[in-house]
N, C-alpha and C positions, 0 to 999 in steps of 0.2 A: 564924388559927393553922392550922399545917398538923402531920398527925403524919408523921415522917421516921422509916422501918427502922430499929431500931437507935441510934435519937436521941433519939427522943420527939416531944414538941410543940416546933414551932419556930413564932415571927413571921412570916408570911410577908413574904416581901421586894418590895417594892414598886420596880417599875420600869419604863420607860418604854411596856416590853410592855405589864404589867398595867394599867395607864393605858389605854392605847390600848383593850384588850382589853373594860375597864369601860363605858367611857363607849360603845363600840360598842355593847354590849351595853346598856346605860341607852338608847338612841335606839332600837333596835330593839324593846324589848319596851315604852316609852314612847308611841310613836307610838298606835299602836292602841288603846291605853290611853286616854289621849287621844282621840281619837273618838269612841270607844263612852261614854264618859264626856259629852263636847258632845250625842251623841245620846239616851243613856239615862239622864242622875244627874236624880232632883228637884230640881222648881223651889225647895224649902225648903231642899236641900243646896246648892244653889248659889249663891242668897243667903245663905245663912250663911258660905260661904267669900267672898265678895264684901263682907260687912260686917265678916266678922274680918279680911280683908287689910289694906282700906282701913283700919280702925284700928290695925292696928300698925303699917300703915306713917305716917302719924299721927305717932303716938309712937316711931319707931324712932329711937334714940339720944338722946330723950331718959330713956328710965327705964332702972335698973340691971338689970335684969332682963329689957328686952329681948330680947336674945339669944337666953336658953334659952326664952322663952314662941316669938319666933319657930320656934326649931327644933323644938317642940312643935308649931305649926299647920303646920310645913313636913310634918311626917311623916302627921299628921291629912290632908293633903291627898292626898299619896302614898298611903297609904289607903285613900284615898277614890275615886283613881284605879282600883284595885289591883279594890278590891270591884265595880266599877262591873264589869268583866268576867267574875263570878262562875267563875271558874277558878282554883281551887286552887295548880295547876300555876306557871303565869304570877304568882298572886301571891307564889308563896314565892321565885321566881326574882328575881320583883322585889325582894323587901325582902333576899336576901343580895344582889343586888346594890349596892341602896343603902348597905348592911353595908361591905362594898367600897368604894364612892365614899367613904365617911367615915373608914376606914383611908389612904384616898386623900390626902384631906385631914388626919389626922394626920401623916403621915408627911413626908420632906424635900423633899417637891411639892410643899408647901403653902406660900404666902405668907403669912406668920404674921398680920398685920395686913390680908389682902388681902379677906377679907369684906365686903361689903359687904351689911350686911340689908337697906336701902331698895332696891338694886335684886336682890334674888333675888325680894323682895314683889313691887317691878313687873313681873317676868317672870310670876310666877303669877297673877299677875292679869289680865295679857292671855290666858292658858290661860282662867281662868275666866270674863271676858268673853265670849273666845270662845265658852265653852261656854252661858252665856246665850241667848246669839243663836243658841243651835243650829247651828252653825258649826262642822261636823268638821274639814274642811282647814284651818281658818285654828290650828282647839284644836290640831290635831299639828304646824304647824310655829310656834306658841308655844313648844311643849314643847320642841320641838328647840331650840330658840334659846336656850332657861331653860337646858338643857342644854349646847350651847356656851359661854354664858357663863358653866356654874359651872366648866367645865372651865379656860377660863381665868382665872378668881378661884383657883383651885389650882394651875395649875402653877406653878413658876419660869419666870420672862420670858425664856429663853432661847431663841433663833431656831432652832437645831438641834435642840432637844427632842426633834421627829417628823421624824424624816427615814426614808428606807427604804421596804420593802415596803408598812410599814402604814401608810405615811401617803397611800399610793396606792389604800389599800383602800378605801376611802367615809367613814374619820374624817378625812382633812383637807379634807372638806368642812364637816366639824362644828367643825374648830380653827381654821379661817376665818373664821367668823362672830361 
């Protein structure tokens, strides 16, 4: 929600810009995140996101309730991410962004049925792999790829979508993958 002079609070309108605009902004303050997370989160934290992934991915689509327990460990991860860089700043930018990515995904971007929770699991898991193995470069370009492909789990499959200035910017190398 946005407030508008003289208007009030309005919806904000979601469009090809603010896509663009997000998911840039998701890779960019994501990456690092990523790293310092592969280099500095506990060994207890990162088996425990290694033992929670691996079991719902397990059980994903089989229980009713799947879903909202994944997108519970999805944001516990984020988080987890978030905290790992002990900056306030970085983590509040993070989570409206994420705020964003999921108005993203409400709105008429979204492939209604396009979700898929076994692979958003397997992408975080090679994040957290990576970060087992103390693996900076390989946790940020996990991330990035988790990221790529949630972008494309939301948009509509349309081949024009990004065309223009911004797709010259450094996201269609992210809408490529």
């Amino acid at each position: 929600m946005e407030t508008v002079p003289q208007r009030g609070m309005q919806i904000v309108r979601v469009d090809t810009r603010m896509v663009q605009d997000v998911f840039q902004l998701w890779v960019i303050l994501a990456r690092p995140l990523a790293e310092a997370f592969a280099r500095m989160a506990p060994d207890t934290l990162i088996d425990e996101f290694c033992d929670r992934h691996s079991a719902a991915l397990a059980n994903a689509g089989r229980e009713r309730d799947c879903a909202e327990r994944e997108r519970e460990l999805e944001l516990r991860f984020h988080e987890a991410l978030t905290a790992t860089a002990r900056n306030e700043l970085i983590a509040d930018a993070y989570r409206v962004n994420l705020v964003r990515v999921s108005i993203i995904a409400l709105s008429r971007f979204a492939v209604p049925d396009g979700h898929d929770v076994g692979a958003s699991l397997k992408e975080r898991l090679k994040i957290i792999t990576a970060s087992k193995s103390r693996n900076p470069g390989q946790a940020a370009a996990a991330i990035e790829a988790h990221i790529a492909a949630s972008l494309q789990r939301m948009i509509a499959p349309a081949p024009d979508v990004f065309t223009g200035p911004a797709a010259a910017s450094g996201l269609g190398r992210i809408i490529a993958a």
